[in-house]
HTML snippet that shows the backbone in 3Dmol.js (N, CA, C, O; Angstrom):
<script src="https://3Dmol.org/build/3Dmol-min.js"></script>
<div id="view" style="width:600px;height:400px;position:relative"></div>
<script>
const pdb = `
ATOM      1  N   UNK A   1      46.277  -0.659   6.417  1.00  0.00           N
ATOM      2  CA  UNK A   1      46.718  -1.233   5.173  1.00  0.00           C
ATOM      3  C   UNK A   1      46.413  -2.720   5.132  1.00  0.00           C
ATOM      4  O   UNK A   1      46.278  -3.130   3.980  1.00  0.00           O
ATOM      5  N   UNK A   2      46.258  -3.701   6.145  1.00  0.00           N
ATOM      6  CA  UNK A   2      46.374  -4.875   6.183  1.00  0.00           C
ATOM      7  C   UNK A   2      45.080  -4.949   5.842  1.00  0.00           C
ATOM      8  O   UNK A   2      44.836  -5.851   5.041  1.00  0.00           O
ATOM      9  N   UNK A   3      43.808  -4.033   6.325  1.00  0.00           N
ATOM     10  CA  UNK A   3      42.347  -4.481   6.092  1.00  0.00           C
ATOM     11  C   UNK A   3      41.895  -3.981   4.358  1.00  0.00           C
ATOM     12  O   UNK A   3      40.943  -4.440   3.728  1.00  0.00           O
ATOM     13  N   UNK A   4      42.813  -3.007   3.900  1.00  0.00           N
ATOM     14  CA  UNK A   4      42.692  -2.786   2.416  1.00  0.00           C
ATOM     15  C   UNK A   4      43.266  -4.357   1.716  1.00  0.00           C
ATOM     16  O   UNK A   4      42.871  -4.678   0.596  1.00  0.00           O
ATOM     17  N   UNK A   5      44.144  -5.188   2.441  1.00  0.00           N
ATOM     18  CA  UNK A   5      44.520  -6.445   1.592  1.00  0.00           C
ATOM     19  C   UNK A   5      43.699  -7.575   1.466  1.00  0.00           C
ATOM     20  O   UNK A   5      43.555  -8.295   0.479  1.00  0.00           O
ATOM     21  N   UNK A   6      42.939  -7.689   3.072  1.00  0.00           N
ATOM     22  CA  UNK A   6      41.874  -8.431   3.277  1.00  0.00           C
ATOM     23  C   UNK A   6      40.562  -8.105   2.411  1.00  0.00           C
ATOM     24  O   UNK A   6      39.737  -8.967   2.107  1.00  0.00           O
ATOM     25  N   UNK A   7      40.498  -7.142   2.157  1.00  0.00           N
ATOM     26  CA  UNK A   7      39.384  -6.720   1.595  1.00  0.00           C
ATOM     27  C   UNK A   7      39.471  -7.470   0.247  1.00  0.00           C
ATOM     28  O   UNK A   7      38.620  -8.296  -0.082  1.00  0.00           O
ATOM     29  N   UNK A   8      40.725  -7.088  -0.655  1.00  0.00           N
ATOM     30  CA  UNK A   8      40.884  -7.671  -1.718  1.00  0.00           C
ATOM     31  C   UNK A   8      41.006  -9.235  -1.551  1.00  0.00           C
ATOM     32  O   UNK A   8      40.682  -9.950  -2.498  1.00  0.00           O
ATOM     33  N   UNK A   9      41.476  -9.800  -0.342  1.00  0.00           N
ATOM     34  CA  UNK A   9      41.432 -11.183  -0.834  1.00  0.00           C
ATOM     35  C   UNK A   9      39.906 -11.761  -0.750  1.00  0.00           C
ATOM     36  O   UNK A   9      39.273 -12.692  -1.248  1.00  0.00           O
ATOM     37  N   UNK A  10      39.660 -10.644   0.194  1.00  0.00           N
ATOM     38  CA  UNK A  10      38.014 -11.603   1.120  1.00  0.00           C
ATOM     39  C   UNK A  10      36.899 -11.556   0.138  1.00  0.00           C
ATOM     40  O   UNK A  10      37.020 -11.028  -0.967  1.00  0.00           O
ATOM     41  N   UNK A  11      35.939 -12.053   0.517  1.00  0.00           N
ATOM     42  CA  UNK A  11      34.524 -11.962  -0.091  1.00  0.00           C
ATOM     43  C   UNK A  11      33.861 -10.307  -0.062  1.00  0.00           C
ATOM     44  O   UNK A  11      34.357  -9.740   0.911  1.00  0.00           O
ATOM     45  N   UNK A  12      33.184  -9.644  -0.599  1.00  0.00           N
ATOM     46  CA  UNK A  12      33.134  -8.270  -1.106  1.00  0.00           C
ATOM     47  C   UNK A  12      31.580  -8.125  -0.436  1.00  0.00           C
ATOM     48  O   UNK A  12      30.749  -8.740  -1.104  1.00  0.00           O
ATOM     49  N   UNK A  13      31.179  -7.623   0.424  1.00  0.00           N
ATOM     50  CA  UNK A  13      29.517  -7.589   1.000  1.00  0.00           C
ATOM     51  C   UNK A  13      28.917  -6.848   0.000  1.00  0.00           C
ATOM     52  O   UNK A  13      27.724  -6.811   0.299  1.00  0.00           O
ATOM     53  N   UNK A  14      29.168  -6.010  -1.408  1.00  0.00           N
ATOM     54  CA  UNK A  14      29.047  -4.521  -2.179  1.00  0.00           C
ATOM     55  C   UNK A  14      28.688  -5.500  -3.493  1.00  0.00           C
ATOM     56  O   UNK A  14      27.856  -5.056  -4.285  1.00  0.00           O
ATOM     57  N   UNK A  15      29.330  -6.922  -3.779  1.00  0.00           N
ATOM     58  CA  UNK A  15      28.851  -8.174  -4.595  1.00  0.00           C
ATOM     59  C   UNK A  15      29.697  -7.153  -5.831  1.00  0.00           C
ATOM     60  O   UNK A  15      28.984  -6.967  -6.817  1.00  0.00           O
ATOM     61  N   UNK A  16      30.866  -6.592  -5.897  1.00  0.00           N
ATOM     62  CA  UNK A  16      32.319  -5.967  -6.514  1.00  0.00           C
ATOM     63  C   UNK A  16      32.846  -7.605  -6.786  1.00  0.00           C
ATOM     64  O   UNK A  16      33.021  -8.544  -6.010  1.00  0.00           O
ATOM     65  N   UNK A  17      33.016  -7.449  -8.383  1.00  0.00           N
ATOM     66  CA  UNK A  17      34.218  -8.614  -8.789  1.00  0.00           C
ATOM     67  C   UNK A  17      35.568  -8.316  -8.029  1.00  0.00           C
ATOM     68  O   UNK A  17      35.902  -7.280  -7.454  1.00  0.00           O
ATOM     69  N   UNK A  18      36.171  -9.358  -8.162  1.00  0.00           N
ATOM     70  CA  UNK A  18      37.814  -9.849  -7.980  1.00  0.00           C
ATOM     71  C   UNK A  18      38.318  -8.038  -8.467  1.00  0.00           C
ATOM     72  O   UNK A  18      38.560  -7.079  -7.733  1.00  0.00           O
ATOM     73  N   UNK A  19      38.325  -8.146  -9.951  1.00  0.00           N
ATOM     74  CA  UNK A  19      39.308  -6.849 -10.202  1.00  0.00           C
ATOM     75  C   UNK A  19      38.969  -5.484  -9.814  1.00  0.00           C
ATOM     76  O   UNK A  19      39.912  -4.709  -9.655  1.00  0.00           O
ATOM     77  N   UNK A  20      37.403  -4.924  -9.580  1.00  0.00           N
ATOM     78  CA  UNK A  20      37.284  -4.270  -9.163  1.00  0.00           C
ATOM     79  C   UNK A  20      37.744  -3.856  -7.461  1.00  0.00           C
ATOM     80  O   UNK A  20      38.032  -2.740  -7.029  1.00  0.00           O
ATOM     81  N   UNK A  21      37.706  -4.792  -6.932  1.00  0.00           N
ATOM     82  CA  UNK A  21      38.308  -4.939  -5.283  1.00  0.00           C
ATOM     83  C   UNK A  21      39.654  -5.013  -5.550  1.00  0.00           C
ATOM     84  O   UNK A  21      40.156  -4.676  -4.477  1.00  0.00           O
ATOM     85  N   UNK A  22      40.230  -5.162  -6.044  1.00  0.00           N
ATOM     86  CA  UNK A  22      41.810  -4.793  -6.885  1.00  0.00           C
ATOM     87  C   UNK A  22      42.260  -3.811  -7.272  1.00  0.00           C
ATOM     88  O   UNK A  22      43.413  -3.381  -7.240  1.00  0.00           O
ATOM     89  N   UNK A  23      41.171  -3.332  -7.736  1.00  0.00           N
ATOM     90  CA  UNK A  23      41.431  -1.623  -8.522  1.00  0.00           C
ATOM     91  C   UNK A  23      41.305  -0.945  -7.439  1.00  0.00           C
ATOM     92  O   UNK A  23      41.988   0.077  -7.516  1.00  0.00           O
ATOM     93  N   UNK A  24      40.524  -1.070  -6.064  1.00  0.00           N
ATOM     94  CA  UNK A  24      40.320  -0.104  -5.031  1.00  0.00           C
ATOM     95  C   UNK A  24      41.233   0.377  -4.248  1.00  0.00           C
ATOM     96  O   UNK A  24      41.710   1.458  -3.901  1.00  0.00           O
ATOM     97  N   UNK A  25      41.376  -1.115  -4.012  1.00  0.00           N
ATOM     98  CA  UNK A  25      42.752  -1.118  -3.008  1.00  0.00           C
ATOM     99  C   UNK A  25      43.992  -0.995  -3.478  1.00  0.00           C
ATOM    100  O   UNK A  25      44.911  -0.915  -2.663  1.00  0.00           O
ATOM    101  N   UNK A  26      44.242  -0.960  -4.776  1.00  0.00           N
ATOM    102  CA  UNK A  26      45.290  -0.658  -5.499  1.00  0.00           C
ATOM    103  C   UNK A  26      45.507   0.649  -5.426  1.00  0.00           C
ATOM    104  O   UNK A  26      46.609   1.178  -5.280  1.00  0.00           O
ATOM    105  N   UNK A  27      44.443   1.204  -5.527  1.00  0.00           N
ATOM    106  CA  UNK A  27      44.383   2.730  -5.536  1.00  0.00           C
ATOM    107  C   UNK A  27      44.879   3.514  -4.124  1.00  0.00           C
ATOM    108  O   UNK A  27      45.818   4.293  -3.958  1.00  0.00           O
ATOM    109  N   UNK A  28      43.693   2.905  -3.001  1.00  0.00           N
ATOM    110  CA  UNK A  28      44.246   3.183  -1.918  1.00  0.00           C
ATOM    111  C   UNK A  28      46.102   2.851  -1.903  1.00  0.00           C
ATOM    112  O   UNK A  28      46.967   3.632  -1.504  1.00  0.00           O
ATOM    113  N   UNK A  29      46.249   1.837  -2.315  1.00  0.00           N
ATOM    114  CA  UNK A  29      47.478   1.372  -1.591  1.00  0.00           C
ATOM    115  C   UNK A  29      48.866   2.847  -2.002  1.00  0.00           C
ATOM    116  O   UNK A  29      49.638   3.502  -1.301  1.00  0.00           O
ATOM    117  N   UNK A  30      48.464   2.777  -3.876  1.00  0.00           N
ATOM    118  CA  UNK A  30      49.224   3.692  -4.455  1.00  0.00           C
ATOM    119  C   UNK A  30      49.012   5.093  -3.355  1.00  0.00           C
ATOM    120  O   UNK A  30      49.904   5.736  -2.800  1.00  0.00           O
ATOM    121  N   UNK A  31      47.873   5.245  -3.295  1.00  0.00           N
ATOM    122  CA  UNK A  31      47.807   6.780  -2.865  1.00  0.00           C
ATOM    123  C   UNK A  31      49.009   6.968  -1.600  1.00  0.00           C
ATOM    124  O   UNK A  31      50.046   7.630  -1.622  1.00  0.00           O
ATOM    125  N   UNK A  32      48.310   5.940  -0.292  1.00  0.00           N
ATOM    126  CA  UNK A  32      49.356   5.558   1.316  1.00  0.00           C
ATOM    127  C   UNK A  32      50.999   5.401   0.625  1.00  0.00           C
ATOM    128  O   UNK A  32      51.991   5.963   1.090  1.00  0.00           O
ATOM    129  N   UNK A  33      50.993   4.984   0.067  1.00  0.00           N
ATOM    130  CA  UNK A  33      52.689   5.177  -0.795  1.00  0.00           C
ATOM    131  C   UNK A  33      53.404   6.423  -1.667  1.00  0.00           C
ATOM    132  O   UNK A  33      54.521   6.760  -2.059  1.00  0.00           O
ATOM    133  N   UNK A  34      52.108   6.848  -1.705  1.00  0.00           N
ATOM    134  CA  UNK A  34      53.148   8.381  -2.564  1.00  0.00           C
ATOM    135  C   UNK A  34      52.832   9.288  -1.132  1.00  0.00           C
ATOM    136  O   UNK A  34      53.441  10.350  -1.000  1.00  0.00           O
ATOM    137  N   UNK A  35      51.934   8.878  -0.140  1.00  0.00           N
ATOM    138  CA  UNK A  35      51.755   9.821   0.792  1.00  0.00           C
ATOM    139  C   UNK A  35      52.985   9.764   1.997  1.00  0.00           C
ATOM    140  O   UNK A  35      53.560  10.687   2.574  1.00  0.00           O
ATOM    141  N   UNK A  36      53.115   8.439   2.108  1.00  0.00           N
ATOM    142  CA  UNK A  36      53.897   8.132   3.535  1.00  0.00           C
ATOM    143  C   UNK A  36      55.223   7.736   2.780  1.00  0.00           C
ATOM    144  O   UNK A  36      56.244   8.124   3.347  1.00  0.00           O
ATOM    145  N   UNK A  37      55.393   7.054   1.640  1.00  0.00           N
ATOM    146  CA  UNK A  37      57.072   6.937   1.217  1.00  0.00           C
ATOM    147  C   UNK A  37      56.967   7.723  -0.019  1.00  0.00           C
ATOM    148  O   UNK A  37      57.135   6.971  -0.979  1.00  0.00           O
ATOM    149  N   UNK A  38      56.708   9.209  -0.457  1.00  0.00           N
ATOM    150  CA  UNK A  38      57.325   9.568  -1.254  1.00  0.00           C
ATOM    151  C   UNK A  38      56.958   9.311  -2.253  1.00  0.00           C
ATOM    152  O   UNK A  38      56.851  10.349  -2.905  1.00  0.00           O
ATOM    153  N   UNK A  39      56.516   7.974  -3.128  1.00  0.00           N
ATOM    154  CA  UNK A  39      56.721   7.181  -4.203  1.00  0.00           C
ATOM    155  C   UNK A  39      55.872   8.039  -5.248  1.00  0.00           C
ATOM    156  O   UNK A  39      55.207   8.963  -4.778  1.00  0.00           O
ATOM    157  N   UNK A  40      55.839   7.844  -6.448  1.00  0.00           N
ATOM    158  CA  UNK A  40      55.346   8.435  -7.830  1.00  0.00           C
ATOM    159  C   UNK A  40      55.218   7.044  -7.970  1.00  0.00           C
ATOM    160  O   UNK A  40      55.845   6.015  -7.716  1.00  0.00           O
ATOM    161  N   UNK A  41      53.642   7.596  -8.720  1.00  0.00           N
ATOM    162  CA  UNK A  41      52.636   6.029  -9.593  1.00  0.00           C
ATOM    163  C   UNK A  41      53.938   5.029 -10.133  1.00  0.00           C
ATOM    164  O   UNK A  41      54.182   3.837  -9.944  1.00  0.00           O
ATOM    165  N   UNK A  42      54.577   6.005 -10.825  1.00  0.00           N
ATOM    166  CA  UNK A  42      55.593   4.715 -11.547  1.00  0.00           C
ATOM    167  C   UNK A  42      56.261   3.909 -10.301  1.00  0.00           C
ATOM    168  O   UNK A  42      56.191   2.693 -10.476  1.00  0.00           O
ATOM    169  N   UNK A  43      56.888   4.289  -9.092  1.00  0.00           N
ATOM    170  CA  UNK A  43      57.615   3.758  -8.721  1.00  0.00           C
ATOM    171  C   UNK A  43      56.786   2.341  -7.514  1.00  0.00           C
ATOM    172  O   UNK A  43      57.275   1.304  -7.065  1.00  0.00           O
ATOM    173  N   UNK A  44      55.409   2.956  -7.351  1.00  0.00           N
ATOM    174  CA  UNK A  44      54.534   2.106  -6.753  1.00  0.00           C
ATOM    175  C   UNK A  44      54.538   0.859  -7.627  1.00  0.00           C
ATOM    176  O   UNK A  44      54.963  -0.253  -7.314  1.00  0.00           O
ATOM    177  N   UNK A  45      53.972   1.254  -8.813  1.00  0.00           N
ATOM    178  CA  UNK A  45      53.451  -0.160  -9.872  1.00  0.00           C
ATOM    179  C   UNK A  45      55.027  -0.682 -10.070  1.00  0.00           C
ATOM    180  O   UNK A  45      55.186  -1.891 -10.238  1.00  0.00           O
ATOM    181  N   UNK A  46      56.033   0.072 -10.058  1.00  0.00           N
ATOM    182  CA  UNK A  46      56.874  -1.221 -10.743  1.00  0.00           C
ATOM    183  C   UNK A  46      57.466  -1.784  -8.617  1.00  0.00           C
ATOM    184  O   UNK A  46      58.412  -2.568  -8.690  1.00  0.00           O
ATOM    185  N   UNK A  47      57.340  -1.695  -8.151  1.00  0.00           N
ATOM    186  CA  UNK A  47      57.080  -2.152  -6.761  1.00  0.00           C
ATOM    187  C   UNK A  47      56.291  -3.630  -7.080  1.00  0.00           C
ATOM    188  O   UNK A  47      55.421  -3.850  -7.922  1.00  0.00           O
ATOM    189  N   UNK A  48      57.104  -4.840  -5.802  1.00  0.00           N
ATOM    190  CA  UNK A  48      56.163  -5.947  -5.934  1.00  0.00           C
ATOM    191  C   UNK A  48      55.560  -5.389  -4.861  1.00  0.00           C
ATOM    192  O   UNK A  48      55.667  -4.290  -4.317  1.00  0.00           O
ATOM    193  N   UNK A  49      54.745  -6.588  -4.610  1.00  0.00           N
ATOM    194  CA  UNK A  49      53.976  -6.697  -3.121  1.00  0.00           C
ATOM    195  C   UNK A  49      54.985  -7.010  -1.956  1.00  0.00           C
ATOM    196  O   UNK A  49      54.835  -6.614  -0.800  1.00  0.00           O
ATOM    197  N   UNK A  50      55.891  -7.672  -2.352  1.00  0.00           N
ATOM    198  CA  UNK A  50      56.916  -8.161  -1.116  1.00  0.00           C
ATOM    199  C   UNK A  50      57.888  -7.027  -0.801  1.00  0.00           C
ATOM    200  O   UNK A  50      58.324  -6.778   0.323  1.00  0.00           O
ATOM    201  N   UNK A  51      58.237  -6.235  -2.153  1.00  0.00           N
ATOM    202  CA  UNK A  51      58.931  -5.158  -1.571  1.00  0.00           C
ATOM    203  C   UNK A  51      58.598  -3.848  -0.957  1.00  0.00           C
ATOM    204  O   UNK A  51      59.493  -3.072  -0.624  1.00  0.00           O
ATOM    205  N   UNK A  52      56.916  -3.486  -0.741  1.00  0.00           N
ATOM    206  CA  UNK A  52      56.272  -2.839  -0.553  1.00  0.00           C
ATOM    207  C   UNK A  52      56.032  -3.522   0.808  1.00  0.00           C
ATOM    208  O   UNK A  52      56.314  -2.712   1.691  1.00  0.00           O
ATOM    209  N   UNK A  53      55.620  -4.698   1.319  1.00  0.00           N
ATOM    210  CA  UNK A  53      55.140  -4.794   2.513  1.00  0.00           C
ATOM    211  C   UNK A  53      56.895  -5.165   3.011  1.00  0.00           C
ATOM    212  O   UNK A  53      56.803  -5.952   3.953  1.00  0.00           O
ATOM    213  N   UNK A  54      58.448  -4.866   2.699  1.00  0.00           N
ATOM    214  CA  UNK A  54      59.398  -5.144   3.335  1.00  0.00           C
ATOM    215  C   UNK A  54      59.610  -3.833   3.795  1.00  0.00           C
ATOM    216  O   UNK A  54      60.428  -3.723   4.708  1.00  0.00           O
ATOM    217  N   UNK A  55      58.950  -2.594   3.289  1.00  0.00           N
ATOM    218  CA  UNK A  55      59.420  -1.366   3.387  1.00  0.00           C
ATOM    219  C   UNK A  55      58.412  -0.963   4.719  1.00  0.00           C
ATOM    220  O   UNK A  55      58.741  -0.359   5.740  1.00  0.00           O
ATOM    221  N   UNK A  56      57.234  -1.445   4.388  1.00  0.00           N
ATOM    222  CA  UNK A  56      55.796  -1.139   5.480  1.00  0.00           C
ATOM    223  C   UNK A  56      56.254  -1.942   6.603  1.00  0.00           C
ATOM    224  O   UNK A  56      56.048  -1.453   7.713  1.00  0.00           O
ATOM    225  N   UNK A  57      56.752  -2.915   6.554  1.00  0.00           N
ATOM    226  CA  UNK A  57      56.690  -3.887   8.067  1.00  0.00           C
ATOM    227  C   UNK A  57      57.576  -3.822   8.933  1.00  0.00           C
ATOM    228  O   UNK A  57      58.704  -3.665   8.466  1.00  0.00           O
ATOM    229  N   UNK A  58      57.486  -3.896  10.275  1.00  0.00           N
ATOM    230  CA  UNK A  58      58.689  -3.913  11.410  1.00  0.00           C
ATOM    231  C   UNK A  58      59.833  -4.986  10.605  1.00  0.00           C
ATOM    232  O   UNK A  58      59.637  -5.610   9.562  1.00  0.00           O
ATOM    233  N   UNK A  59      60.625  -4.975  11.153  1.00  0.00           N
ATOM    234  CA  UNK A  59      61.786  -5.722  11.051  1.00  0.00           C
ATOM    235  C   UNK A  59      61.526  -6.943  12.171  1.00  0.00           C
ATOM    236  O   UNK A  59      61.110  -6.955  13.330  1.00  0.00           O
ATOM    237  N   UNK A  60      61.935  -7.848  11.334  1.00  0.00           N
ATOM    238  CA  UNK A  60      61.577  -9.295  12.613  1.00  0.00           C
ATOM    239  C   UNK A  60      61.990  -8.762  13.792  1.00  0.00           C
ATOM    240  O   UNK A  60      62.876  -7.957  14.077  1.00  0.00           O
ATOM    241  N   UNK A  61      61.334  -9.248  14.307  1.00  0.00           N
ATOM    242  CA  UNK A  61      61.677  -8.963  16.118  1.00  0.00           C
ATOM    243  C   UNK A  61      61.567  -7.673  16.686  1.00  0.00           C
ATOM    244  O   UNK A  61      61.406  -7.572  17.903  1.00  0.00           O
ATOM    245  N   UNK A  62      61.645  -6.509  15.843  1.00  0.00           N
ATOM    246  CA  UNK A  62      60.808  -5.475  15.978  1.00  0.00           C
ATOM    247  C   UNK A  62      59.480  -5.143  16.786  1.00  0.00           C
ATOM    248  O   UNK A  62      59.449  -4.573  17.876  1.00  0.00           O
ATOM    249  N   UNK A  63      58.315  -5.630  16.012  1.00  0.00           N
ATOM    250  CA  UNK A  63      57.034  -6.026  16.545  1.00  0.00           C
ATOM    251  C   UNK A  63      57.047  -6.148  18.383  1.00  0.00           C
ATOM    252  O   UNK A  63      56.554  -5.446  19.266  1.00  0.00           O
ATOM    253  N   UNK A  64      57.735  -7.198  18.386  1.00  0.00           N
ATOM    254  CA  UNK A  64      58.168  -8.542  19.786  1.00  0.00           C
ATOM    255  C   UNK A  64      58.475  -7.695  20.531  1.00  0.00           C
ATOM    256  O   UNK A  64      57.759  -7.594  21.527  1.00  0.00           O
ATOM    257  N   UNK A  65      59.903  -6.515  20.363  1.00  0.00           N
ATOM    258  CA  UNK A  65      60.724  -5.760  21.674  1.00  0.00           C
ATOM    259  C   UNK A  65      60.171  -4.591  21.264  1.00  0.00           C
ATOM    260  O   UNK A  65      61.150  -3.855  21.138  1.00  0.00           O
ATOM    261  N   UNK A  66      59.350  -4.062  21.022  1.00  0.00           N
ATOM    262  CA  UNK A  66      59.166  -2.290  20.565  1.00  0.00           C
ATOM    263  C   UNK A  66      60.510  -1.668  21.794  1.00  0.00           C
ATOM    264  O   UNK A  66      61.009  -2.313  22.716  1.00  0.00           O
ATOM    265  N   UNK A  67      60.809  -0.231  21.377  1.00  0.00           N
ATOM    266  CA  UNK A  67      61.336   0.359  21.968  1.00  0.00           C
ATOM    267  C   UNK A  67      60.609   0.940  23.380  1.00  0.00           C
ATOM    268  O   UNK A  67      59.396   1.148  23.427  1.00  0.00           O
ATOM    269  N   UNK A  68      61.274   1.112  24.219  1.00  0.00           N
ATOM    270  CA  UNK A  68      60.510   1.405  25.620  1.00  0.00           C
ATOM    271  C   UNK A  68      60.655   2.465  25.791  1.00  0.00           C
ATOM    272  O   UNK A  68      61.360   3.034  24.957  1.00  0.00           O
ATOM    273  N   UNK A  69      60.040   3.373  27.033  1.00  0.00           N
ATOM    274  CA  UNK A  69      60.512   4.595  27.392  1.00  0.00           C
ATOM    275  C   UNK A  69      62.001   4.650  27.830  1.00  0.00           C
ATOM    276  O   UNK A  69      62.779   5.341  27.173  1.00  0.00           O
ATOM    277  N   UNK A  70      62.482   3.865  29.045  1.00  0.00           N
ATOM    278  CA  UNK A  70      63.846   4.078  29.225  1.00  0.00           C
ATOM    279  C   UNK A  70      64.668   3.929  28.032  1.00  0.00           C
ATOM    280  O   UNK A  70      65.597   4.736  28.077  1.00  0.00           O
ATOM    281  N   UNK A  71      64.681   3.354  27.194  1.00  0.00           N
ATOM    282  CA  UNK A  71      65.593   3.456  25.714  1.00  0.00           C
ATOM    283  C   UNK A  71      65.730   4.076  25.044  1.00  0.00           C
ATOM    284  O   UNK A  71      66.752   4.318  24.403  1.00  0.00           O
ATOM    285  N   UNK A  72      64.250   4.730  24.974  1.00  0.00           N
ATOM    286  CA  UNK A  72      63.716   6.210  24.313  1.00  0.00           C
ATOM    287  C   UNK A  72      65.047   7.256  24.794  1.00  0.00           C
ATOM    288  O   UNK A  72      65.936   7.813  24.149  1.00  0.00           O
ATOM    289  N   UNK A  73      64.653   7.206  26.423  1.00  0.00           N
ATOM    290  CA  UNK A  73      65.334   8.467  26.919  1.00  0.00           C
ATOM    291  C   UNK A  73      66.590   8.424  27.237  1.00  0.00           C
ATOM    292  O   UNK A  73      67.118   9.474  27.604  1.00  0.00           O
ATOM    293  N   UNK A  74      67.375   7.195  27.173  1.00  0.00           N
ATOM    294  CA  UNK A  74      68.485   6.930  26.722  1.00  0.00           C
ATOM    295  C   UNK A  74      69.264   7.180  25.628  1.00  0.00           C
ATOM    296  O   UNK A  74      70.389   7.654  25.785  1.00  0.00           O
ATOM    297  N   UNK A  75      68.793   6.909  24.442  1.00  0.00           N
ATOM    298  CA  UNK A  75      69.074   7.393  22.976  1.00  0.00           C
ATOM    299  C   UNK A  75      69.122   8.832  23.493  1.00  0.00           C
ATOM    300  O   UNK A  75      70.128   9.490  23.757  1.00  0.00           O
ATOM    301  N   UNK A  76      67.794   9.204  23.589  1.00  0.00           N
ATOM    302  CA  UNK A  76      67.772  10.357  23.547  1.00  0.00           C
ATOM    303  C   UNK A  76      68.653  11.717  23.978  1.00  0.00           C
ATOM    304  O   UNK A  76      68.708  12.874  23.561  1.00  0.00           O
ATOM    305  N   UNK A  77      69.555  10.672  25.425  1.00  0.00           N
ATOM    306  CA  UNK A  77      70.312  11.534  25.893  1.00  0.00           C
ATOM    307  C   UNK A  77      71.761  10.907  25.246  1.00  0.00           C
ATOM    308  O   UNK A  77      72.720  11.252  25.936  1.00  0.00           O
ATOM    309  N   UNK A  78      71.879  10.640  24.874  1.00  0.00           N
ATOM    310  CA  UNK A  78      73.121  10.160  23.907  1.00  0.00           C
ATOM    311  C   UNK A  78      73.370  11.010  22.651  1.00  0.00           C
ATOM    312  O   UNK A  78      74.470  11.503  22.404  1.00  0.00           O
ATOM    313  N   UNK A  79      72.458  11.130  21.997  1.00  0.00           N
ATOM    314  CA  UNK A  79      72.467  12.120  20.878  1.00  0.00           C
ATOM    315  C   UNK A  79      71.212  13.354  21.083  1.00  0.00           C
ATOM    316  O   UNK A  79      70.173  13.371  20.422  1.00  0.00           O
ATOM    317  N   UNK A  80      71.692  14.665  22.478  1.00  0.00           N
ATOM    318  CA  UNK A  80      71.114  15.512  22.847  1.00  0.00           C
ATOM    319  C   UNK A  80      71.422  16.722  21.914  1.00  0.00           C
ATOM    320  O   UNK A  80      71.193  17.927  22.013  1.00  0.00           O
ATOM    321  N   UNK A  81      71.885  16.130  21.196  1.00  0.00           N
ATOM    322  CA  UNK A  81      72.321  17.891  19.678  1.00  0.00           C
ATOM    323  C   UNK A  81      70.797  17.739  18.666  1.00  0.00           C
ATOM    324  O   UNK A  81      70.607  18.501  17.718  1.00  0.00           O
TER     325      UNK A  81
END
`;
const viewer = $3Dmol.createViewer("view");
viewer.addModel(pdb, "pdb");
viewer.setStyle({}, {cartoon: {color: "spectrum"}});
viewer.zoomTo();
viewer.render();
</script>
C-alpha cells in the first residue's frame, strides 16, 4: 500500500498525469479496503486519508516491540479455550 502512495506522489515512468495516477491508486486503494476491512465504495470515499492509514498502521510503538514467540505462547496459554 505504501508503494501505491508513492506512486501517486512520485514522478510516473508511463508519462500518466497527476489525476490519472490518482484514479489508479484510488482504485487499488478502494479495492485493498473493501477486501481487507470490509468497506463498501461509499464508506472508502467518505474515509480521509488519515483515517484510513489510522486503521492500516501499527499503533505507535507497535512497529518497535512486535510481539515475540514467548508472548505468543503465553497469551496463548492463557486463553487455551
Amino acid at each position: 500500500m505504501h508503494e501505491t502512495a508513492a506512486r501517486v506522489a512520485g514522478a510516473d515512468p508511463q508519462g500518466r498525469g497527476v489525476s490519472e495516477r490518482f484514479a489508479a491508486a484510488a482504485g487499488q486503494l478502494a479495492g485493498l479496503a473493501g477486501r481487507f476491512l470490509g468497506w463498501r465504495p461509499d464508506e472508502f470515499w467518505n474515509a480521509t486519508p488519515a483515517e484510513l492509514a489510522a486503521i492500516l498502521l501499527p499503533p505507535d510503538g507497535l512497529a518497535e516491540n512486535p510481539l515475540g514467540r514467548a508472548e505468543l505462547a503465553r497469551l496463548m496459554e492463557q486463553d487455551n479455550d
